[in-house]
C-alpha positions in Angstrom: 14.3 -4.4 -20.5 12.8 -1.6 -18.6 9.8 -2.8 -16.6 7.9 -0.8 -14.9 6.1 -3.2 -12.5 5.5 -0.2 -9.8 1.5 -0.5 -9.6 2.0 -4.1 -8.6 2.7 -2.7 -5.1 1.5 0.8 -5.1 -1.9 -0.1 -3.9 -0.5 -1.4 -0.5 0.8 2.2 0.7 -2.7 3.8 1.1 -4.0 0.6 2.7 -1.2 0.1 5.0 -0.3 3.7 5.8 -3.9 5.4 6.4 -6.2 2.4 7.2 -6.3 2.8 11.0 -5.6 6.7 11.5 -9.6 6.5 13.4 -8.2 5.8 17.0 -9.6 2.0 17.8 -11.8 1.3 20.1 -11.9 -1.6 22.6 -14.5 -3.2 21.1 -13.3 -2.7 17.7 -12.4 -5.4 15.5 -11.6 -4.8 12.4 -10.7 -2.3 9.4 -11.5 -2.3 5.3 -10.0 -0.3 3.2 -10.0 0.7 -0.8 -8.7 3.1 -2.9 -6.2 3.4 -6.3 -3.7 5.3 -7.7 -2.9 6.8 -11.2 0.7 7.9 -13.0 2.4 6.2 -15.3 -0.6 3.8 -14.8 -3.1 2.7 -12.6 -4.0 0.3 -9.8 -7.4 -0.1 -7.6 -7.1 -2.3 -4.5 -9.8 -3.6 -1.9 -9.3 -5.2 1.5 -9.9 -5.7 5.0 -8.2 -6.4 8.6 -10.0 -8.7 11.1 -9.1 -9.7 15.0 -9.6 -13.0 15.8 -11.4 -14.3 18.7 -9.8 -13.4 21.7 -8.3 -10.2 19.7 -9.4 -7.0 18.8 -8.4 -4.2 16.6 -4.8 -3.4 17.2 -4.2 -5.7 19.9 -3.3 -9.3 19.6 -3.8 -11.7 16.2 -6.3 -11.1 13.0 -6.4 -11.7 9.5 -5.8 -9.6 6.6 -7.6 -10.4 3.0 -7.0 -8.4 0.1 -7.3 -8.0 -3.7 -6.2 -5.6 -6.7 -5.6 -5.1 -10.1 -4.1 -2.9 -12.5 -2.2 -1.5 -15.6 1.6 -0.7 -16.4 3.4 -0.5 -19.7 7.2 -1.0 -20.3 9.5 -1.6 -23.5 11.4 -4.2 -24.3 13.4 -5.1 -27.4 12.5 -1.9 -28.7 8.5 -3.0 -28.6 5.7 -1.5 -26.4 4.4 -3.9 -23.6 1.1 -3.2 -22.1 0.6 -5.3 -19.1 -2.8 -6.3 -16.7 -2.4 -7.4 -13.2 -5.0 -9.4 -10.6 -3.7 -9.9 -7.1 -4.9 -11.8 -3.7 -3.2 -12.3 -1.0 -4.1 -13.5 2.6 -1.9 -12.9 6.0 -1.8 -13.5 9.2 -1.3 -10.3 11.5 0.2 -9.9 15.3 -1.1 -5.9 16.6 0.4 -4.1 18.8 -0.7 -0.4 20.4 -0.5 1.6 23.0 -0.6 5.6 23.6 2.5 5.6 21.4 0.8 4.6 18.6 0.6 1.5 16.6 2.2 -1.9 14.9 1.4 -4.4 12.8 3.7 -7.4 12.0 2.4 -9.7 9.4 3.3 -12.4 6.9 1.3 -14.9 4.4 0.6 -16.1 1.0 0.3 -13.9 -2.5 -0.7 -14.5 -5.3 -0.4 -12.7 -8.9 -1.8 -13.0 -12.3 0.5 -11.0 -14.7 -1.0 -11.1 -18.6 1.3 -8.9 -21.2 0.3 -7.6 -24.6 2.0 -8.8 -26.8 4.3 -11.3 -24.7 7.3 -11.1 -23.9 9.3 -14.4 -22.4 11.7 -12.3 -21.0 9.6 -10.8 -18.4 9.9 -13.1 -15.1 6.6 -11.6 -13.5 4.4 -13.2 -16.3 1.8 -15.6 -16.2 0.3 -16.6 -12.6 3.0 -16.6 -9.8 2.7 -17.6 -6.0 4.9 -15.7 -3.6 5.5 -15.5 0.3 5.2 -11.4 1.6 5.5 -10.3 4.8 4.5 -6.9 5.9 5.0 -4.3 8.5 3.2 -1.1 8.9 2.3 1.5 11.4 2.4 5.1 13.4 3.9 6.6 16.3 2.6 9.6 17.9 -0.4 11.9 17.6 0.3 15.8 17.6 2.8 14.9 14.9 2.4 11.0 14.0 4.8 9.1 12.2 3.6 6.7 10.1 5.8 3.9 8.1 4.5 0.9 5.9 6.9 -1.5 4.4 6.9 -5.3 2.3 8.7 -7.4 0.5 8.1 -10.6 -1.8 10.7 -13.2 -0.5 10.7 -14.7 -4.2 10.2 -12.3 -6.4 12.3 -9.5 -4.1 9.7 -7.3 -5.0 9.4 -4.4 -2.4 8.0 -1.3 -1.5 8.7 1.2 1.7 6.6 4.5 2.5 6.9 7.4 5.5 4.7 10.1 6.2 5.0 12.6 8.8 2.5 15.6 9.5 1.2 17.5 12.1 -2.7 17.0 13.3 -3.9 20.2 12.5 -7.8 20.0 13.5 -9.0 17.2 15.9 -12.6 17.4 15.4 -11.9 16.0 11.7 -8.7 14.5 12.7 -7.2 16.2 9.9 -3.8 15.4 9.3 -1.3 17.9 6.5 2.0 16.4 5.8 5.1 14.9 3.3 5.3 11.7 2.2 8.5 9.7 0.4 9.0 6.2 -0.5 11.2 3.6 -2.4 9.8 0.3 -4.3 11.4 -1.7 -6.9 12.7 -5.4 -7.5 15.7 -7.2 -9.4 15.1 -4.7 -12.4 14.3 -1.4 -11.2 14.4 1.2 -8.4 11.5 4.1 -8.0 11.6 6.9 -5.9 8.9 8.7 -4.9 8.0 12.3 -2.9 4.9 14.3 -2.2 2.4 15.4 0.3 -0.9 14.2 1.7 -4.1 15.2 3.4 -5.9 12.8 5.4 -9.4 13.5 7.1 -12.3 12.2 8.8 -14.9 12.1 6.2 -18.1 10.8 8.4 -18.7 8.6 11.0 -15.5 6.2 11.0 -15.1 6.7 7.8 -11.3 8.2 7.2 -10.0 9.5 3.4 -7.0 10.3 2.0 -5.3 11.9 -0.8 -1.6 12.3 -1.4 0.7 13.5 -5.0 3.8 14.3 -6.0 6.4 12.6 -8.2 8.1 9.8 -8.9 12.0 9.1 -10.7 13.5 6.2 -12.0 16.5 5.8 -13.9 15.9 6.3 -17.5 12.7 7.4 -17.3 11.0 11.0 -17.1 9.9 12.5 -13.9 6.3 11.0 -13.5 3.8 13.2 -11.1 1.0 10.6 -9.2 -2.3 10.6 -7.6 -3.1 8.4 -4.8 -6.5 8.4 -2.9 -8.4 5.8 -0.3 -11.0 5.4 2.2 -11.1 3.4 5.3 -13.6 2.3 8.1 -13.3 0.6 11.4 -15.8 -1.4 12.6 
């Protein structure tokens, strides 16, 4: 069976990887972020960041909330699957920052609604399935920044890892040119991914982002993808 359960994930890259590129202030608390992503499929995802009392944006505790959804399609015993996603998943968050950049550390519940057309009982990410993820993403340096995102499903081994690097080539729009590259899969596959990005300050503290490039797998074709996402602090 060759399932092609990427989008599940893909959605948390942006989020993760972009969401805080506006520098936080202190009295900052919190981040939300959408976007989606098209290839061999598509995903749209929604969420947001929040410091809890005490806390503030990149420094000490908050809560992350989230949701998505999606399409993929895979064969199996020499059929066509086409396959619909809803996700939500809630974390708790410790921040870290400083003028080397920042870190987030995080861990909590998700939850996943897989429906396939037509079934197929073979596929272990059917039906409604609750998992534990935890979570780590953020970016070191400015002139050239660093940035990392990574998760993994404890149950379902389901993870996904990303790295961009770029140079800040105009500050007034914080305008950022660079490569990205990444790795994702789970007990049945492994996807590779490379490309480039450009992320900017649209208006206000609101940042955007588009990256592209392509993505392999074994025994599939080359896929090129399209990735974009907007974030705001508040």
């Amino acid at each position: 069976m060759n399932i092609t359960n990427k989008f599940l994930t893909a959605g948390l890259v942006t989020a993760g990887t972009f969401a805080f590129s506006v520098p936080a202030l202190a009295q900052d608390s919190g981040v939300a972020y959408a976007g989606g992503s098209v290839g061999d499929g598509a995903n749209g995802y929604a969420g947001a960041v929040v410091a809890l009392p005490g806390a503030r944006l990149g420094e000490g505790l908050a809560l992350r909330a989230g949701g998505g959804g999606g399409e993929y399609r895979y064969e199996a015993n020499g059929q066509r699957i086409d396959a619909t996603y809803v996700n939500a998943e809630v974390a708790l968050v410790y921040q870290t920052s400083g003028d080397w950049g920042w870190a987030n550390f995080s861990a909590g519940p998700r939850l996943t609604d897989t429906s396939l057309k037509p079934d197929d009982p073979g596929n272990r990410m059917r039906g409604t399935r609750i998992d534990a993820a935890v979570q780590t993403d953020g970016a070191l340096g400015n002139a050239w920044r660093l940035t990392w995102f990574g998760s993994l499903g404890i149950n379902d081994r389901a993870y996904i890892t990303q790295a961009r690097f770029g140079p800040l080539v105009d500050g007034g729009s914080d305008t950022r040119i660079g490569v990205e590259g990444g790795i994702q899969g789970d007990r049945s596959y492994t996807r590779r991914s490379v490309g480039g990005f450009v992320s900017t300050r649209i208006t206000g503290r609101w940042q955007g982002l588009v990256s592209g490039g392509i993505t392999d797998q074994a025994g599939r074709n080359v896929k090129p993808y399209v990735a974009l996402g907007v974030s705001r602090v508040f």
